[in-house]
N, C-alpha and C positions, 0 to 999 in steps of 0.2 A: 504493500500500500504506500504510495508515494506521500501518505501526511503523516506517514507512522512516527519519524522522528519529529513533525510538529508536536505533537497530539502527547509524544510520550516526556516533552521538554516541560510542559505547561500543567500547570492546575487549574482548571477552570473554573472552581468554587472562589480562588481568590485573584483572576486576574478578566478582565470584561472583554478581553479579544476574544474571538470567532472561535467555536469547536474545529478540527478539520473535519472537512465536509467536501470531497470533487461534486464539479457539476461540468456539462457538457458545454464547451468551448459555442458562444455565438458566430455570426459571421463576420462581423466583427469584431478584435482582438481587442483586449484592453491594458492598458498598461497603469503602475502608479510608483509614485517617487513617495516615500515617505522622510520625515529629517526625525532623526530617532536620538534623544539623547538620553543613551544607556551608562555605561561607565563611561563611555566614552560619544561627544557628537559623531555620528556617521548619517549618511544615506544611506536609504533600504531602495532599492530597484529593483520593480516586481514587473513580471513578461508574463500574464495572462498564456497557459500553453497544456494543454491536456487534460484541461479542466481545473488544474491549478495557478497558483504562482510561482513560477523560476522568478528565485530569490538570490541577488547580489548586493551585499555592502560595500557601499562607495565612500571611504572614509573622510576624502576631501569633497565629496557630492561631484555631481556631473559637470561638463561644460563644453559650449558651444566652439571652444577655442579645437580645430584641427589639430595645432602641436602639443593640446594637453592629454597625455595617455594617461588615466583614470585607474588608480588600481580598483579591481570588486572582485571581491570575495565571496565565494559562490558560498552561499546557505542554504537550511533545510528547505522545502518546497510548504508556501502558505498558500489556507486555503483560500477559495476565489474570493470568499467573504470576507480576506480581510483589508481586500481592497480600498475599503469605506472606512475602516478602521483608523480612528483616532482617539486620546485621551491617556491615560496615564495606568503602567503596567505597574501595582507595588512590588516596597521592599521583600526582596527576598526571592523575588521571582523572577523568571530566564526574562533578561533584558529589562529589566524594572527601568522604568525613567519616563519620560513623555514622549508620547507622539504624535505627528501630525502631517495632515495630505500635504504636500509643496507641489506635487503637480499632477495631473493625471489626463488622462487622454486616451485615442484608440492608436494601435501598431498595425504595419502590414510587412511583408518580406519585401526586399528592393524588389529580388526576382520571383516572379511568379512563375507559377508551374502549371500549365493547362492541366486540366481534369484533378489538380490537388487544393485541400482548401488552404488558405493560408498559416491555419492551426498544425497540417501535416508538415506542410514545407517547412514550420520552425521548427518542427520537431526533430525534423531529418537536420536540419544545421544545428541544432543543439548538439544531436549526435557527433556531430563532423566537431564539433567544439569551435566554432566560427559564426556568427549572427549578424547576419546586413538587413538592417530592416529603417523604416521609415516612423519615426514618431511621431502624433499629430497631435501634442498637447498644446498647453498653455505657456508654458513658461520654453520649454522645447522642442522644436521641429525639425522637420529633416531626416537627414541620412547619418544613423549610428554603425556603428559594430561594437561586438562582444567578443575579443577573442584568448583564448585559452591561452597565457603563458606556458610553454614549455618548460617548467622547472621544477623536477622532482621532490624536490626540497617543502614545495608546499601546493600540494595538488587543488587544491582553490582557488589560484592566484589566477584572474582574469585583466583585462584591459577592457573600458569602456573608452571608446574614442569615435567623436563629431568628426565626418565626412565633410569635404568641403563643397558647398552649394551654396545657396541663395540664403541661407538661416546663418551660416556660420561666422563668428567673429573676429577678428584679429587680435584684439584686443585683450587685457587680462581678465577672464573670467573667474568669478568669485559667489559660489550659489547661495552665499550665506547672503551678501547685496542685492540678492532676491527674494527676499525670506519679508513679509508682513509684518509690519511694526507692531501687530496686534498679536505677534505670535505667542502662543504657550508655550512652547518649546523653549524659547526666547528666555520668558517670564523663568521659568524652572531654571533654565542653567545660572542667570542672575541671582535667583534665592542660593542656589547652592555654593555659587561662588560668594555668597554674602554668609551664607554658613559656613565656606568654612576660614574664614578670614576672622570670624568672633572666634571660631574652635582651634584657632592655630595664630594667636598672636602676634606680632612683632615685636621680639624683646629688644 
């Protein structure tokens, strides 16, 4: 069962995210960025694909810059439910901290396959460990990939890296300067860095 290692991380009596649950891929793919601040800020980058979510941690988050290669770290597969998924995981539990949507939108493959739907052809590039697909969110569009570091050393080690087209930037990108002044996320890491600045002095 592809959510078994979700399902088997989580308590669900004390944390409000999603039970796993697959459901059957639409025709349209759906993609979501969460900014998840656990021990640590990262991005969660979820590929809607088999009726789940292929899950990668983008530690410095996405960006629109060609010459930025993204590391992501490929994690356990969430379910499609937790797409919508925002709000705060407690102490004590896998990834406790806040979270929240930063962007979402639907995906397609650059290359289509006659008589394949779009959910098969990622499936088969997932396999291949290489991902060219098109995102049509809010905050980013365009032409991505996802590709597999070859280094034994730590078999999750992916690249997320922006194609260069009509979306892409030159410029220094930075996804935290895209983040809502209203954000919770935001608010949380503030409290925490104000906790621990009373719990660790300056002598």
């Amino acid at each position: 069962m592809a959510l078994e290692d979700y399902n088997k991380k989580r308590n669900f009596k004390q944390t409000a995210e999603p039970e796993g649950k697959e459901k059957a891929s639409g025709k349209k793919l759906k993609f979501v960025i969460q900014r998840h601040a656990a021990s640590r800020l990262h991005y969660d980058f979820r590929l809607e694909m088999e009726g789940v979510l292929k899950s990668w941690a983008v530690p410095k988050g996405p960006s629109l810059n060609p010459s930025d290669k993204r590391l992501a770290m490929m994690v356990e597969d969430h379910p499609y439910s937790y797409r919508t998924f925002e709000g705060s995981i407690p102490k004590g539990n896998y990834g406790a901290g806040e979270v929240e949507i930063w962007d979402e939108g639907t995906y397609e493959p650059i290359e289509k396959v006659s008589g394949k739907s779009d959910d098969l052809v990622m499936r088969a590039e997932l396999h291949k460990q290489s991902l060219k697909f098109i995102l049509h969110g809010k905050k980013l569009k365009g032409e991505f990939a996802l590709v597999k570091i070859k280094n034994p050393k730590d078999d999750n080690a992916w690249l997320l890296i922006k194609h260069k087209d009509k979306y892409a930037v030159d410029d220094d990108y930075d996804a935290e300067e895209h983040t809502l002044k209203t954000s919770k996320v935001t608010a949380y890491l503030a409290e925490k860095d104000g906790k621990k600045k009373i719990t660790h002095p300056k002598e």
